[in-house]
N, C-alpha and C positions, 0 to 999 in steps of 0.2 A: 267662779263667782256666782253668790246665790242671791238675787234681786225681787225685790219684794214692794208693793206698791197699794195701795188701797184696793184694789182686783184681785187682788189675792190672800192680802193680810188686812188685819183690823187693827185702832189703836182707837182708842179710849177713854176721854178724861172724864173723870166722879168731882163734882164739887157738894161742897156741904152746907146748907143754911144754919146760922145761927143768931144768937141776940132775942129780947123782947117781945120781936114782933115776930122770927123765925114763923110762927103758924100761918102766915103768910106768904111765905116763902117755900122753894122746891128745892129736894137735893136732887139733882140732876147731872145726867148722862151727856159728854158730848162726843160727836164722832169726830175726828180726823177724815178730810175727805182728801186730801192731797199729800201724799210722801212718799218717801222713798226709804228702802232700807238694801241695804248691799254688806252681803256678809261676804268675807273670803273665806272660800271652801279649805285651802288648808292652814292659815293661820287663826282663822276667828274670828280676825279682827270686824266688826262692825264700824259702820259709818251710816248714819241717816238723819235725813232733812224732813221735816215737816214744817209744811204753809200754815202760819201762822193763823192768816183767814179766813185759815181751809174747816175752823169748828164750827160744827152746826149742832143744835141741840137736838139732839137722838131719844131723849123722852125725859119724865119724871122719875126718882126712884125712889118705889117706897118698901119698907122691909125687905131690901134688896133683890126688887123686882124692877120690872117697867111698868110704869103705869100709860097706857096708851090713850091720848083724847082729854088730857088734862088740859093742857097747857092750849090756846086760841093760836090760831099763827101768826096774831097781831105781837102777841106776848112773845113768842119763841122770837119772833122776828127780833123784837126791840131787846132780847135778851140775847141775841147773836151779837147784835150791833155793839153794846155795849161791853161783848167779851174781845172783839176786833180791834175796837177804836178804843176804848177807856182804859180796860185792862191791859191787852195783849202791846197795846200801839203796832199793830201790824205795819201799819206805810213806813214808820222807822225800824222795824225789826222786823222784816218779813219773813225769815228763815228761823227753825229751831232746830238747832244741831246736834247731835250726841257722835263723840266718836270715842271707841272703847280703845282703855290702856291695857286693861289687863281681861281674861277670863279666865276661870278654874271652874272645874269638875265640883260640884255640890249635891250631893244623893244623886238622886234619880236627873237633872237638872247643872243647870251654872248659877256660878254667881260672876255677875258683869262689872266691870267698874269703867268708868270712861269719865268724858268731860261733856258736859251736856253745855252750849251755848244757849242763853232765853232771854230772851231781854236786852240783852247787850250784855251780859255776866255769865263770866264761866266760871263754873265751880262741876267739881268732882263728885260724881255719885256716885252710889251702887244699887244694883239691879239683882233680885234672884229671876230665872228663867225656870218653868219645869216642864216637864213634859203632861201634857192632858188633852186625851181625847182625839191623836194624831196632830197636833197642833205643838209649839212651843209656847209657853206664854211668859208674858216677862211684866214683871210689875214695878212699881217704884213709888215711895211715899216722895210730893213735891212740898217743900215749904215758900210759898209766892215770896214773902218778904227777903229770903233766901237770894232773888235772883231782881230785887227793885223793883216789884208790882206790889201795888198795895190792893190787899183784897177789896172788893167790891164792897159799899156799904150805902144805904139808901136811908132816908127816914132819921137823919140825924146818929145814924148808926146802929138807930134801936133793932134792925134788918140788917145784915151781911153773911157776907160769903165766909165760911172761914178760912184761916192761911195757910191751912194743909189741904192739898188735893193728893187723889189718887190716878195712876197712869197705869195703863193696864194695853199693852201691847200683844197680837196673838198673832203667829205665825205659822206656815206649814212646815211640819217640823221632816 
């Protein structure tokens, strides 16, 4: 069994500004500082939990870069808080779960399929994995309303999050 933990793997989450006032706003990077990933070596199967709490804002991204020094830590702070408490409801849904039903062989890489627990909803995704740079990486489009979070929205809404994010999981391969 092959176990994997923020010490060794990285995960990910991209959200995206949009609306009116969007110019205003950051598309931004968050880390996962807490999880677990446990693969069996000879079935495949995957199983992993990530702490809810555990995101912390990892920077701004602009042209699909970081931008480092943007963001005050007053801001990042109050932009943690509000992805814990408002969004995520971390104290009633502390754990995010995936655990895969199926994988298959896809080129160079997998495709995953499992059941991802968020929010208190389970519903079935799918995930491609590829191999890059000695690493496995596995991505996944989320849609929030998909799983009973409503994207973030500020300023009468003229400001918000939008309801697709991206997850972006990377492993030792």
């Amino acid at each position: 069994m092959a176990s994997f933990d923020a010490s060794t793997a990285e995960c990910f989450v991209f959200t995206y500004k949009e609306g009116m006032l969007s110019a205003l706003a950051h598309d931004l990077k968050h880390r996962v500082t807490a999880f677990s990933v446990e693969i069996d070596d000879s079935t495949r199967a995957i199983e992993a939990t990530f702490d809810a709490s555990s995101l912390v804002v990892e920077c701004v991204m602009k042209d699909g870069a970081c931008v480092v020094g943007t963001l005050k830590d007053s801001h990042r702070a109050e932009i943690q808080r509000n992805v814990v408490k408002d969004i995520l409801h971390a104290k009633k849904h502390p754990n995010i779960r995936f655990r895969s039903s199926r994988i298959e062989p896809e080129g160079e890489g997998y495709k995953i399929v499992g059941v991802l627990s968020l929010h208190g909803v389970d519903r079935e995704i799918e995930a491609v994995a590829r191999r890059e740079d000695g690493r496995l990486i596995a991505e996944v489009e989320l849609y929030q309303p998909d799983f009973g979070i409503k994207p973030y929205r500020a300023m009468m809404g003229t400001l918000k999050i939008k309801p697709a994010l991206h997850v972006r999981l990377s492993l030792p391969a």
